[in-house]
C-alpha positions in Angstrom: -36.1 -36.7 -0.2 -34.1 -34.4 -2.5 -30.5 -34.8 -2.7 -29.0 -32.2 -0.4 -25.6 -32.0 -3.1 -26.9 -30.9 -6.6 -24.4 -32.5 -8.8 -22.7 -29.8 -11.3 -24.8 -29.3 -14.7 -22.8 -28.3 -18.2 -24.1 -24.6 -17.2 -22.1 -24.9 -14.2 -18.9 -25.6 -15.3 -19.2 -23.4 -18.1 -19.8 -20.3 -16.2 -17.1 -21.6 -13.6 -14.8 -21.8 -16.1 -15.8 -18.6 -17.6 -15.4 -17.0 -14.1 -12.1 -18.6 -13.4 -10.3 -19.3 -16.2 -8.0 -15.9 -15.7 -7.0 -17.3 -12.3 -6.4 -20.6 -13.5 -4.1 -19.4 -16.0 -2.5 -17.2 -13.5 -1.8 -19.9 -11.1 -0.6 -22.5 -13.7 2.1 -19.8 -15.0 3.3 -19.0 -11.3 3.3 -23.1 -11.0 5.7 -22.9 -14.2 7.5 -20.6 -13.0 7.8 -22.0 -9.3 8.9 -25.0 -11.1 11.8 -23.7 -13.1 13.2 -22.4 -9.8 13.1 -25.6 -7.7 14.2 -27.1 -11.0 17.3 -24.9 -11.5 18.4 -23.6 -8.2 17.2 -26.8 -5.4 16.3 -30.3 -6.7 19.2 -31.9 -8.7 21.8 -28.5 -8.6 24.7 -27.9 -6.9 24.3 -26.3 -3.5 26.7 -23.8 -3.8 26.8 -19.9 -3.8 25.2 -18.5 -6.7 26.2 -15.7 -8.7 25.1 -11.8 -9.2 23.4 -13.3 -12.3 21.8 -16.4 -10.7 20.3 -13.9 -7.6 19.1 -11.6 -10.2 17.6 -14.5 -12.0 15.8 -15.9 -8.9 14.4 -12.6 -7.4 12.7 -12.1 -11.4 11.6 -15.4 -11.4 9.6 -15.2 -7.8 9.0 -11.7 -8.6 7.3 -12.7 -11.7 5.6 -15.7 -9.4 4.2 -13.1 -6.8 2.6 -11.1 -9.7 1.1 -14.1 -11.5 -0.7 -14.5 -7.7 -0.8 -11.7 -7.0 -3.0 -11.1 -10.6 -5.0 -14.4 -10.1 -5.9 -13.2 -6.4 -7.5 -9.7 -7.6 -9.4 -11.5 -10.5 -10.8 -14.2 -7.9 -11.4 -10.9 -5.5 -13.5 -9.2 -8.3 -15.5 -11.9 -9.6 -16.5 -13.5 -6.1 -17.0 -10.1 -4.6 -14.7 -10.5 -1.3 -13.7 -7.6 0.6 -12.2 -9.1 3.1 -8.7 -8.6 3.4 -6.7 -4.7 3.1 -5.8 -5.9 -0.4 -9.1 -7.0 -1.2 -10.5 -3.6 -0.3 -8.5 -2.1 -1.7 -8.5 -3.8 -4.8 -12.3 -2.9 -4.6 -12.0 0.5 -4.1 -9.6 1.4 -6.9 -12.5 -0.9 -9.2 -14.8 1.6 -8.1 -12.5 4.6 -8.8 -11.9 3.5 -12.3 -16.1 2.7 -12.8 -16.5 6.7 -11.3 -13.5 7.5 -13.9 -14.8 6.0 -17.1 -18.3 7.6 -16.7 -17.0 10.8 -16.6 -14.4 10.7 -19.2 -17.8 8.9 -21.2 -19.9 12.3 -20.2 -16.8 14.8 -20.6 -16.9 13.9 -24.0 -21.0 15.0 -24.6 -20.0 18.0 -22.6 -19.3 21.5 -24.1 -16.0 23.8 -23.7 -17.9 25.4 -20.6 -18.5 22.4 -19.1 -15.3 20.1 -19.4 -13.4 23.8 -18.4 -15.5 24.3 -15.2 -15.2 20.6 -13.9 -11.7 19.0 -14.8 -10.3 20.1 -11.8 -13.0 18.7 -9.4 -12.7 15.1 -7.6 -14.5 12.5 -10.4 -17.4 12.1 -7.8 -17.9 15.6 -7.7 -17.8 15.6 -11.6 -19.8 13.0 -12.3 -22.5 14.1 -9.7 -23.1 17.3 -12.0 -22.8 15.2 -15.2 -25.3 13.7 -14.4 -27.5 15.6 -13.3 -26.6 18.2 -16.6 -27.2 15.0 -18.9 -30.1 13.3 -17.4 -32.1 16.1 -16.0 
């Protein structure tokens, strides 16, 4: 009987960590980061009121946390193709937007004056529809 777990091959990993290795970076930084914080401001420090400076320090250190997640979240989002959350949609849609965007801007730049004159002002979908249909008729 065949083992129901395949065990991981050197193909696997690679392309795992080819997939991930964005995130991974992402989440070790905001780890970093996380770390000066609970370094400097909880563990052996003071508990006393901190300064303008300090606050300003702390909300750009968690700010800069929430982005590093925030970054490693989207690149997970893409590569895995989940669309389940608004983010996540979202995130998905304004992918889509760019692909729609870039083809254009690709064909705008094959089109003549007429052309690029008559459809910069339409919606990118719009644009592209006719580009295509001008460049691969």
């Amino acid at each position: 009987m065949a083992n129901a777990r395949q065990e991981p091959c050197y193909l696997d990993r690679m392309l795992f960590d080819l997939c991930m290795n964005g995130v991974i970076r992402s989440m070790e930084q905001a780890n970093d980061l996380l770390g000066i914080v609970m370094t400097d401001y909880f563990e052996d420090a003071d508990q006393k009121p901190i300064s303008a400076y300090d606050a300003s320090r702390l909300c750009t250190l968690l700010h800069s946390v929430q982005t590093e997640l925030t970054n490693a979240i989207a690149e997970y989002s893409l590569t895995a193709v989940r669309e389940n959350t608004y983010f996540e949609k979202r995130l998905f849609e304004v992918a889509q937007n760019a692909v729609i965007a870039k083809e254009v801007d690709d064909l705008m730049e094959k089109a003549d004056a007429e052309t690029r004159n008559a459809l910069r002002i339409l919606p990118d979908a719009d644009a592209l529809e006719m580009l295509r249909r001008k460049f691969h008729e």
